[in-house]
N, C-alpha and C positions, 0 to 999 in steps of 0.2 A: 504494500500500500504506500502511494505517492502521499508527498503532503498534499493535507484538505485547504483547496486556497480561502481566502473569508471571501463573504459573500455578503455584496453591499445593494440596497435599494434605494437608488436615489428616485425622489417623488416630486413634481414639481409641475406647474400648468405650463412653465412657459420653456417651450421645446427648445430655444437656445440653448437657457441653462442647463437645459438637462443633458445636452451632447458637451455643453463643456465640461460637466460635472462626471460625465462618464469619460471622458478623455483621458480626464486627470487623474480619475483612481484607476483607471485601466493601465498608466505610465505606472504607477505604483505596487503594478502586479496583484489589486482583488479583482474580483471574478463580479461586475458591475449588470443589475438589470435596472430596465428605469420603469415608469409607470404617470402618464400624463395627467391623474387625476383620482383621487382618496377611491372611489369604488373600484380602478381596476388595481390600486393598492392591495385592496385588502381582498382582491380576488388571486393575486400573484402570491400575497402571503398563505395564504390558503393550499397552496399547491407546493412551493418553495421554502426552504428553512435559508433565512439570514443572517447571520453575527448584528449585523447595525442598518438601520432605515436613516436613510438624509431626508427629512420631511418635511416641506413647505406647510405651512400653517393655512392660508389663504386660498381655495381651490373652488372652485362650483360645487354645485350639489355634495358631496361629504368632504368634509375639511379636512385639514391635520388632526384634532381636534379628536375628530371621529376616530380617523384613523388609529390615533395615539391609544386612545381607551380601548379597542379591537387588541392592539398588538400587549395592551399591557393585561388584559384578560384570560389572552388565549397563549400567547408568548413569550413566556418568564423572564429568557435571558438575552433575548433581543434588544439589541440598546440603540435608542432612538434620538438624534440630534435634530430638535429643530430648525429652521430657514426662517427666518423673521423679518417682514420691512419694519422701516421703523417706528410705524403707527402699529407695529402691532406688540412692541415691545412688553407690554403689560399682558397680553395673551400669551406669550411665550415663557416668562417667567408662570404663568400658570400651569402650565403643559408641564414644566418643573417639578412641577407639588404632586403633577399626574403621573409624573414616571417616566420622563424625558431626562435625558442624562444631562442635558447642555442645548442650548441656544446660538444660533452664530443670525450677525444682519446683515441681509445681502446690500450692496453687494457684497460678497466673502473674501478674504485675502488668502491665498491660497494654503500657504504656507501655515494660516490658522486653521485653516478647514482639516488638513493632515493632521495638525497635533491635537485636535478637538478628539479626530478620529483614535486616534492612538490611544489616546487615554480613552476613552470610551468602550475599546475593543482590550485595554488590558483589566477593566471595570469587570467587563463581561466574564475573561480570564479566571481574575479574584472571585467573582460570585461562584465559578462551578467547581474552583478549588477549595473554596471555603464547602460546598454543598458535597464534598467529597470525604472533607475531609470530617464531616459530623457524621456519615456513612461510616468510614475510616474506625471513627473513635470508637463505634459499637461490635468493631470488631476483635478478636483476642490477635492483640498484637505477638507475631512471630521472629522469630532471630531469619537476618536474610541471609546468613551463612548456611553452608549446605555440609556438612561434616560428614567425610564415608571414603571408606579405602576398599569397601566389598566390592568385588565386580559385577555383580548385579546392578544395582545401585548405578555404577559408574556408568554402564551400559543404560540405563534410563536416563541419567545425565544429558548423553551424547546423544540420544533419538530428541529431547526436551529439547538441546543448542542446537539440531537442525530442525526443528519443530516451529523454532521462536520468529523467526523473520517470516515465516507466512502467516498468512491470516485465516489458516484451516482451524478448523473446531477440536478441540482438546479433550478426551475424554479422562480424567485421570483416575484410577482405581487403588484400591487397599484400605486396608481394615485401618479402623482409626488409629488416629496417633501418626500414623505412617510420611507424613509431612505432606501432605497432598497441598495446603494450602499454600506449602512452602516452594512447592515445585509450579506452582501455579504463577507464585509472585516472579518465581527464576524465568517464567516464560514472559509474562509481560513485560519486567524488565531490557529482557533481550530483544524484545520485539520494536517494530518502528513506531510503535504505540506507547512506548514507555513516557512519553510528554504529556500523555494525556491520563484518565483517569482510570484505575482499576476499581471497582466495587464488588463487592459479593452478596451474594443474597443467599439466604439458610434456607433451602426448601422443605425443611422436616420439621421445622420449630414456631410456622403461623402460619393463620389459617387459610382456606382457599381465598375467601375475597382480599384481604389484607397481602397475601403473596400477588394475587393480580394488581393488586395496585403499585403495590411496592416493585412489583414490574414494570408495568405498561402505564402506570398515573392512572389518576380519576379528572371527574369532571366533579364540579361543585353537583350538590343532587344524587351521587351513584347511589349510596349507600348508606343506610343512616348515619349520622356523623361527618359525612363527607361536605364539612362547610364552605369548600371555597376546590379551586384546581391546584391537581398534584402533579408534579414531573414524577415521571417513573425511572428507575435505575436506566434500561435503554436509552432514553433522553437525556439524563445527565452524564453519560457515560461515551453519547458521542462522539466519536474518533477513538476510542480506549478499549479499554476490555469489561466483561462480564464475569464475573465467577460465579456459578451456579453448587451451590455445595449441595452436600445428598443431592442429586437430581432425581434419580430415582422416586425420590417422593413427592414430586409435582403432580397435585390432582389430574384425573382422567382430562376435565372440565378444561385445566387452562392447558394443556399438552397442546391440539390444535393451533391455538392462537400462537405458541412458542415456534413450532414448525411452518407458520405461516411466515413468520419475520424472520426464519431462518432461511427462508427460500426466498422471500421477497424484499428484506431491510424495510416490512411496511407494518404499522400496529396503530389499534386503538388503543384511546386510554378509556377506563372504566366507565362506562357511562356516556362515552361520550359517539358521533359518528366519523368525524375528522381522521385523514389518512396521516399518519404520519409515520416521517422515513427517519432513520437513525444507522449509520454506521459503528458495527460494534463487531469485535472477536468474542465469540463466546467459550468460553474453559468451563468445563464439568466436572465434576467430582461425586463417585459414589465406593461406597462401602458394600455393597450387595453386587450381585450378579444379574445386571440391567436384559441379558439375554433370556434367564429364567422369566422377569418378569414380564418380559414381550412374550413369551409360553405361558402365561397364568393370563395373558391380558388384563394387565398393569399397565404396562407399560406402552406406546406405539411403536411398532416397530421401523416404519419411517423416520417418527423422530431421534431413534436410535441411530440410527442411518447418517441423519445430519450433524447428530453429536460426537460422532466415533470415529472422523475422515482419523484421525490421528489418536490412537490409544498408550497411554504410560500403566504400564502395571507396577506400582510400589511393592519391594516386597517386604515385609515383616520383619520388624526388628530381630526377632528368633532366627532370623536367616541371615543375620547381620552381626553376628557375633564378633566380630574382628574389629567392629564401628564401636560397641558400646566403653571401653576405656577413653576413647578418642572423644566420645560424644558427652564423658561424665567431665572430660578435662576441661572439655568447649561451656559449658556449663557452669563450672566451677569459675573458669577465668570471667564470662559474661558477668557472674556474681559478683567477683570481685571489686568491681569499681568503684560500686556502692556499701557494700559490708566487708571486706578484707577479705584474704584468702583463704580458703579452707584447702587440707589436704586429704585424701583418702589411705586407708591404710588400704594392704595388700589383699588383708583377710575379707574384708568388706569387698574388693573390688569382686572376689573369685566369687561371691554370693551374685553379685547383679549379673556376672558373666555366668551362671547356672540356671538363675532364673527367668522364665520362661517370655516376657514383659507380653501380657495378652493386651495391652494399652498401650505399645510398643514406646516411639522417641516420647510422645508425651508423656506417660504413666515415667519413664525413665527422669526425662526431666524433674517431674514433681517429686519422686522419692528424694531426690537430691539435694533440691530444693531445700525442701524438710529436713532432709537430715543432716544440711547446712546451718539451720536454725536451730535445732536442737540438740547439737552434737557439742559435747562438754569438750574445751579448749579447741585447738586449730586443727585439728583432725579427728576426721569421720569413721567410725566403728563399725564391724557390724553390725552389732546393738543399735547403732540407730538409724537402720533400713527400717523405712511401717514396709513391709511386705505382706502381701495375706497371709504365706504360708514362708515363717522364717527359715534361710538358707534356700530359697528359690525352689524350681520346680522340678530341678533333674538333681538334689543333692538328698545323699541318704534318709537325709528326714522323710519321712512317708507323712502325707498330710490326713487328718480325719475327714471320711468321706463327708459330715456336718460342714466341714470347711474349705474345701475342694472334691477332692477323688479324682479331679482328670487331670490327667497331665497331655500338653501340648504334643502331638503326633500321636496322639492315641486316637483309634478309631468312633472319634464323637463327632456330630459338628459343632462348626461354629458358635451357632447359636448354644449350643448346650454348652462350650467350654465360656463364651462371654457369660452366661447363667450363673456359672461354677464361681465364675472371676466377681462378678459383683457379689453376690453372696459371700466370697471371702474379706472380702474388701469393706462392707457393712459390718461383718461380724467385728472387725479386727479396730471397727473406729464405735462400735456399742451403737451401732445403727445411728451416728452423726451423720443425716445425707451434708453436709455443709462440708464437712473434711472429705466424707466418701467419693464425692465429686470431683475434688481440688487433686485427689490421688489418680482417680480416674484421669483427668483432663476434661471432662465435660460438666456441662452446666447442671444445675440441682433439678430445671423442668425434664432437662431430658432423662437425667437420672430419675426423676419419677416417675417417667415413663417408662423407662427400660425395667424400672421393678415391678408396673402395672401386667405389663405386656410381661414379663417373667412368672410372675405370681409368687413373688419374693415377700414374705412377711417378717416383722422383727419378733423373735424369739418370747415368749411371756414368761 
């Protein structure tokens, strides 16, 4: 993907200015449409997304005026300069209080009109970095260091650095913990979209309507609650990327509309009938087997289709045994900066290096964490590993089947050894979900789901 040129509409009755006006920003290198009068303004904006409107005040039939309030309604971050003689100075300062960035009186000097435009267009900049970055903050902030000497691993790397400079669809896999978020940000990063915005959105943790909007926006009206218009992730993310985390669990309901804007860059927002277009790379993330659930009809298998041009299979910390000293030192030093340094003793390390990490880099993380905080003097014990089942899952300890019974490569699934794992994990914190969680790596809602959907109760 080339750079996205800006895209200016100058608006004006009087056809001179309006060919000198496109002259000049076309010497300037944006991509200039014009429009002779406020109705086929807001007919052009209707069909076309702009960075900045140059807008005469004064026009027949719908004015600037009109116009202004149209683009400040439907148009969040389109930023509008108006054209003012100088009887109209006092309307133009109005237009101001409406959502107009700045005023210029023709006739304009050129050389203002540019800097007016600049600062206007780096205005727009700040709003969708500022609107990224409150997106941003509700996410769990990750280390952008990628720590791993396993060839596995390495070999995911190396598909991920040719992966990064196209604009194919990313599906990335493995069981939590596994860094998928983290391989997600290595691709945006690498990609010609790293200037722009990356966002994520949780598909497993809200609910059908709230994930469509939080998608696609609403219109004021969609939905109870729905007071005023929403930009959706696609819209603010314009020219950057999407993370789609669990995808797998995007309702049946909004799956079409997702494969619709993945074949045509076209969507509605909630409630609303307006076509609108948005350039965006999409990156997926699931933990389950997205193919089974095209087999259960779950899933579309179309949109599988669309999501999957390019697959990363993360594999499991347990399969990465050679990364885990490397990945407690990367840990410890991170911590360092702010609490001083801890060291690990030998005997503790051989424990994390046996144990099985069914919550792989995260749960690893967070032991550490912890047993950074509570480890008496500047070195870490075994003693103070929280583990479910002390001394890991392949050391002679045999764990009670109350508090495990499986160990990792024994013939269970999944599902039945994560079962085993949270159940260990509650017993060993007296059913605190608030620490149980923090061990895990996941949130205390999802953890009360995964014990609802388990049928896990605390002990009386």
């Amino acid at each position: 993907m080339g750079k996205i040129p800006i895209a200016i509409l100058a608006v004006d009755d009087e056809e001179t200015l309006l060919e000198v006006l496109k002259r000049i920003l076309q010497s300037e290198g944006y991509y200039v449409h014009t429009a002779a009068d406020g109705a086929a303004a807001i007919n052009i904006l209707q069909t076309l997304p702009f960075d900045l409107v140059l807008l005469d005040i004064k026009m027949p039939e719908v004015d600037g005026v009109a116009v202004l309030r149209f683009i400040r309604a439907n148009l969040l971050d389109t930023q509008v300069i108006m054209l003012s003689a100088s009887d109209e100075i006092d309307t133009a300062v109005e237009c101001m209080k409406l959502g107009a960035y700045d005023y210029l009186q023709k006739p304009h000097d050129n050389t203002e009109l540019l800097a007016a435009i600049d600062r206007a267009l780096e205005r727009k900049r700040l709003l969708i970095e500022n609107k990224a970055l409150r997106i941003e903050l509700a996410r769990r902030g990750l280390s952008p260091d990628i720590v791993t000497q396993t060839k596995a691993m390495l070999e995911v790397l190396d598909l991920a650095t040719r992966a990064a400079p196209t604009d194919s669809a990313v599906l990335i896999q493995g069981e939590s913990g596994t860094g998928k978020e983290l391989v997600a940000d290595f691709l945006h990063r690498s990609s010609v979209r790293r200037e722009k915005p990356l966002l994520a959105l949780g598909c497993s943790s809200i609910s059908e309507t709230l994930l469509e909007s939080e998608l696609f926006g609403h219109e004021r009206g969609a939905f109870p609650g729905a007071t005023g218009t929403k930009q959706g992730l696609l819209e603010i993310a314009n020219g950057g990327t999407l993370l789609l985390d669990d995808v797998g669990e995007i309702p049946a309901a909004v799956q079409p509309k997702l494969l619709r804007f993945l074949q045509s860059g076209e969507f509605h927002r909630l409630g609303g009938q307006k076509v609108h277009k948005s350039d965006v790379r999409v990156i997926s993330t699931t933990e389950g087997d997205l193919r089974n659930a095209v087999s259960l009809g779950k899933f579309r298998e179309d949109l599988l289709f669309r999501l999957n041009v390019i697959t990363l299979q993360l594999p499991p910390l347990r399969d990465r045994r050679e990364d885990i000293s490397l990945l407690v030192d990367h840990f410890l030093q991170k911590r360092a900066a702010k609490r001083g340094r801890k060291q690990i003793e030998e005997k503790a390390l051989e424990v994390l290096m046996k144990y099985d990490w069914p919550g792989n880099v995260r749960e690893l993380e967070n032991v550490i964490e912890r047993a950074a905080v509570f480890c008496q003097g500047e070195k870490i014990h075994k003693e103070d590993l929280a583990l479910p089942m002390r001394g890991g899952a392949k050391t002679e300890t045999t764990a009670s089947p109350s508090s495990r019974g499986i160990r990792a490569g024994s013939s269970v699934s999944l599902k039945e050894m994560e079962k085993a794992h949270i159940d260990g994990v509650l017993k060993s914190v007296n059913w605190q979900n608030g620490m149980a969680a923090k061990i895990l790596g996941i949130g205390v809602k999802t953890l009360s789901a995964k014990i609802r959907g388990h049928k896990l109760s605390k002990p009386k």
